[in-house]
C-alpha positions in Angstrom: 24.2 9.1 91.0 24.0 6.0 88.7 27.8 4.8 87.3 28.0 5.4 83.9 27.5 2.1 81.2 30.7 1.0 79.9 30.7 -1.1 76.7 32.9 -4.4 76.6 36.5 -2.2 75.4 35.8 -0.7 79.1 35.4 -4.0 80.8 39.0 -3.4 82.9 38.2 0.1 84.0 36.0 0.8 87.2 33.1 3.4 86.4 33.5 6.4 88.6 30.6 7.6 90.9 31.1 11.0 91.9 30.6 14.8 91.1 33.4 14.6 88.9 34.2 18.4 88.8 34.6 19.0 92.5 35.9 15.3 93.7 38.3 14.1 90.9 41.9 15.7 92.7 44.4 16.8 90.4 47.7 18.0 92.0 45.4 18.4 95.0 43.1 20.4 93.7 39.5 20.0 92.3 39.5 19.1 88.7 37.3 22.0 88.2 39.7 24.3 89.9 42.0 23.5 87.2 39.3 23.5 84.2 38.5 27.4 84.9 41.8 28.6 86.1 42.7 27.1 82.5 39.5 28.9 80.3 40.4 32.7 82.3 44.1 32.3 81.3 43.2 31.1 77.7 41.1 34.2 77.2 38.2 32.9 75.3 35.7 32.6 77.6 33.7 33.8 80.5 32.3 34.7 82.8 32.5 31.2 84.0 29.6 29.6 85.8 29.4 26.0 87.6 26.1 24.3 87.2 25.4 22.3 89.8 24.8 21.7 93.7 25.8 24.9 95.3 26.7 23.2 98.3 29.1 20.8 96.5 30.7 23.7 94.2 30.0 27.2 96.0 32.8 26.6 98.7 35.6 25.9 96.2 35.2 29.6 94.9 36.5 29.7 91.3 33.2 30.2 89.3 31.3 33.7 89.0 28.2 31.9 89.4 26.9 29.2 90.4 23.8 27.6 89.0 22.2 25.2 91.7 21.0 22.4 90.1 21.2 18.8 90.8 19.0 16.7 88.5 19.7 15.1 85.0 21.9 16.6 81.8 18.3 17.8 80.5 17.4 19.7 83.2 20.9 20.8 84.3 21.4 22.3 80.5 17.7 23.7 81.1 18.9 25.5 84.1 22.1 26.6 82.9 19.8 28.4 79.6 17.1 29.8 82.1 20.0 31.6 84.1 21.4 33.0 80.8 19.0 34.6 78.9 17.8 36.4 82.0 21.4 37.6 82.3 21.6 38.1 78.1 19.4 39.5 75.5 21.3 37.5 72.5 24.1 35.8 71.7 25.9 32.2 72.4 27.0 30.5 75.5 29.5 27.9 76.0 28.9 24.1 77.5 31.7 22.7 78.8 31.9 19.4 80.4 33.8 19.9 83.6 35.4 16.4 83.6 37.9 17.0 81.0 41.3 19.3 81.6 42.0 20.7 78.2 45.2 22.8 77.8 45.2 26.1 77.5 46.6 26.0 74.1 44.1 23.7 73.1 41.4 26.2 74.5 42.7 29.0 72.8 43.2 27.3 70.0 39.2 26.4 69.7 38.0 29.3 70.4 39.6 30.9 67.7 38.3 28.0 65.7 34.5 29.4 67.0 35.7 32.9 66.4 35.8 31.9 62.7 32.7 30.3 62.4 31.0 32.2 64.6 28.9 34.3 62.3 27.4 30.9 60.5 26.9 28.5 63.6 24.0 28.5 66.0 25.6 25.2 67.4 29.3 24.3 67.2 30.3 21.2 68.1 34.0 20.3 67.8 35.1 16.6 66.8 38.6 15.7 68.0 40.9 13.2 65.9 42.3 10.7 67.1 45.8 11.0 67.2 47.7 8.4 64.7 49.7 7.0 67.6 47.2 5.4 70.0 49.4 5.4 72.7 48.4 9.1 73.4 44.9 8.0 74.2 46.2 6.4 77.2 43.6 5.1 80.1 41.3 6.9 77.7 42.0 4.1 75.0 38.8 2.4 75.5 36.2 5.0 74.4 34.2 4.3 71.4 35.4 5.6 68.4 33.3 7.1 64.8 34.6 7.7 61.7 34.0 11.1 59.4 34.3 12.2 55.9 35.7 15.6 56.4 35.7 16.3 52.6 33.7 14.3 49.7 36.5 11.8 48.4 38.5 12.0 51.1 39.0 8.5 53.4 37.2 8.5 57.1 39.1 9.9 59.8 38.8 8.7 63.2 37.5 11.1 65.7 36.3 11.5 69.4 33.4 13.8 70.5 35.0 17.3 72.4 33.0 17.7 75.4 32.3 21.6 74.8 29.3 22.6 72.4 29.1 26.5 71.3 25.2 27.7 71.0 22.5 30.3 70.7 19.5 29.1 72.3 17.2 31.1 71.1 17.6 29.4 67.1 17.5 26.4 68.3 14.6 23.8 69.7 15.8 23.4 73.2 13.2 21.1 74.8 14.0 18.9 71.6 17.8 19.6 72.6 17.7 18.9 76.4 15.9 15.6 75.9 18.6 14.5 72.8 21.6 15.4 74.9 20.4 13.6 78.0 19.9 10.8 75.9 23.2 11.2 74.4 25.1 11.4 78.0 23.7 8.5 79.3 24.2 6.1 76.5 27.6 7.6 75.0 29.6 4.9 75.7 27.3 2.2 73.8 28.0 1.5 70.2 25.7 3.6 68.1 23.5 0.6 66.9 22.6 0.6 71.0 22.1 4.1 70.7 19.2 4.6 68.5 16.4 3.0 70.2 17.0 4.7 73.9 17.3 8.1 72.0 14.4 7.9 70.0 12.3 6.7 72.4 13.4 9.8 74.6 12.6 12.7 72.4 9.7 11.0 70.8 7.2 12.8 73.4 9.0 15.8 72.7 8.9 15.6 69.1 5.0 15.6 69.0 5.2 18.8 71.5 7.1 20.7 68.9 4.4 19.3 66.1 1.5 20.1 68.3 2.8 23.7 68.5 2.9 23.8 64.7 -0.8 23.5 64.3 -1.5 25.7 66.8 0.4 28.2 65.1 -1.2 26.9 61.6 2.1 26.0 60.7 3.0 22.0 58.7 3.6 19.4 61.9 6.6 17.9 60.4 9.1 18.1 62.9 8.6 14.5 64.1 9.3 13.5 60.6 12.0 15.8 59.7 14.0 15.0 63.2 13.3 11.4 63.4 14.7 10.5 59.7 17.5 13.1 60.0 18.6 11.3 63.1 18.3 7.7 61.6 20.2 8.7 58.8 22.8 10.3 60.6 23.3 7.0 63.1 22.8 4.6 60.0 25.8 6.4 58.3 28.2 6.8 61.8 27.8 3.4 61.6 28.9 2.8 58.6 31.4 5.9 58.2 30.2 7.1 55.2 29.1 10.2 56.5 30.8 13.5 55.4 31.2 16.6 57.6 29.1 18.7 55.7 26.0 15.7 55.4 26.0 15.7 59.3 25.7 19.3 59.3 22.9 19.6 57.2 20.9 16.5 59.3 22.0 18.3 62.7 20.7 21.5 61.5 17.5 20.0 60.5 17.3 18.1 64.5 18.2 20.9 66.3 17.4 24.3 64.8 14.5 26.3 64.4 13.4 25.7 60.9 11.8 29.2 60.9 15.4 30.5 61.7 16.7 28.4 58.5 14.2 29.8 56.3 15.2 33.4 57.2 19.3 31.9 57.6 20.1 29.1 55.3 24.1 30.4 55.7 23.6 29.3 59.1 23.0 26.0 61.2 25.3 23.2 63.2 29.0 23.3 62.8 31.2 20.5 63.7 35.1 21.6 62.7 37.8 18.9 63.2 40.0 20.0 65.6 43.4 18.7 67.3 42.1 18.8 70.8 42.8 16.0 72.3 42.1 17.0 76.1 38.5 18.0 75.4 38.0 14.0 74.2 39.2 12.8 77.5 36.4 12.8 79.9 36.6 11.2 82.8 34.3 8.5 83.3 36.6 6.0 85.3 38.8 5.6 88.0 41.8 4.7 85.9 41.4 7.7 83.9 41.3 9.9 86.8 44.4 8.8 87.8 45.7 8.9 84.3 44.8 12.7 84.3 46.8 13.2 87.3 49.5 11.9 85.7 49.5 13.7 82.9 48.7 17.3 84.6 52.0 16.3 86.2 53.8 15.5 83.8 52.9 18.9 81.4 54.0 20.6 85.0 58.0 19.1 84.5 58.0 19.3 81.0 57.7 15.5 79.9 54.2 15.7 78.2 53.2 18.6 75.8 
């Protein structure tokens, strides 16, 4: 395991080496111990499974299933799929990161959200504002930041990625998918102008698969197109934070899902709802913010931090 890359804001913190779910100790515990006694008591999702090394996670005993795997995000997220539509005919599945400890308000909280978009999202992404007093960021204080028009007119609010996507992968283009979110993983604490190139030159190969496909099936090869100048224009206006909710929508529909399925279900495609979540925006990618996390657990379990 390589350290994650911290930008210049991170350049006090200590990047953490570990398998964050199973070595980062809160009250004790695993963090992961805590993440799913948190999503069974929240009621919004399960059955839980751990993806990962069984012989790093199995002996803790708090997933249903474990999913042994030990590579990178892509093929983690590949196995994690694999294992669920041979368990499932339809429906969506849940990605949760497992080095964040969301509240169980929070998570109830969001799922609801997904409950209510649920019929028009074949992948839900949840965006987290920043809280107006940056003191509640905390040792987490140092992650990047993007800005986003939630309604035409409106001024940019400042938001976080959540670490938890909602998605039905059979509408969407998952080798595209597995190769953009690896990308995504390794580089996500570089400014976006830092971004573009490693992520394009990752899915590139992919991109000309899925075109390839297309005229084998005497279908029009523009995915590379589509994807490629959908993604530019969504990392140009990040950048810039003139982007509105409902312009990255459209442009992460057109990267991600099926454009067959869009044709038959143009109600339908990403969703990225704003949501006051703050604990599934703090990841833990540092030793300072491991401890942090400690601190706070501790403090929600006297009272002193809602």
């Amino acid at each position: 395991m390589k350290p994650s890359q911290l930008p210049p804001s991170g350049a006090d913190q200590h990047a953490l080496v570990a398998y964050k779910g199973a070595e980062v100790r809160v009250d004790g515990r695993p963090l992961v111990a805590h993440l799913a006694e948190r999503l069974r008591a929240s009621g919004g999702f399960g059955p839980i499974w751990i993806v990962g090394p069984r012989h790093v996670y199995e002996p803790l005993g708090v997933a249903d299933a474990i999913v042994d795997t030990d590579k990178h995000l892509g093929a983690n997220l590949r196995a994690a799929v694999e294992h669920f539509k041979a368990n499932y005919a339809d429906g969506a599945m849940a990605f949760l990161a497992c080095d964040v400890l969301p509240t169980v308000p929070e998570l109830r909280d969001v799922a609801a959200h997904w409950q209510r978009d649920a019929e028009r999202s074949d992948v839900w992404f949840p965006l987290v504002r920043v809280p107006e007093d940056p003191e509640e960021l905390r040792a987490f204080a140092w992650k990047p930041e993007y800005r986003l028009i939630e309604e035409e007119g409106q001024e940019p609010t400042f938001i976080l990625p959540g670490h938890l996507i909602v998605a039905n992968p059979r509408r969407l283009r998952m080798r595209l998918l597995y190769a953009v979110l690896d990308a995504a993983y390794r580089t996500r604490n570089r400014p976006i102008e830092k971004r573009k190139g490693p992520m394009a030159r990752a899915v590139f190969g992919d991109l000309l698969w899925h075109d390839l496909m297309h005229l084998l099936n005497f279908r029009k090869p523009d995915v590379t197109w589509t994807v490629l100048t959908s993604g530019l224009r969504i990392a140009r206006k990040m950048r810039a934070g003139t982007i509105t909710r409902a312009e990255l929508e459209r442009l992460g529909s057109a990267v991600v899902v099926r454009s067959r399925h869009l044709r038959k279900h143009p109600e339908c495609g990403a969703r990225t709802p704003l949501v006051d979540a703050l604990g599934l925006a703090r990841d833990v990618d540092t030793e300072e913010e491991a401890a942090d996390l400690a601190r706070l657990h501790a403090a929600a379990a006297d009272g002193s931090e809602g």
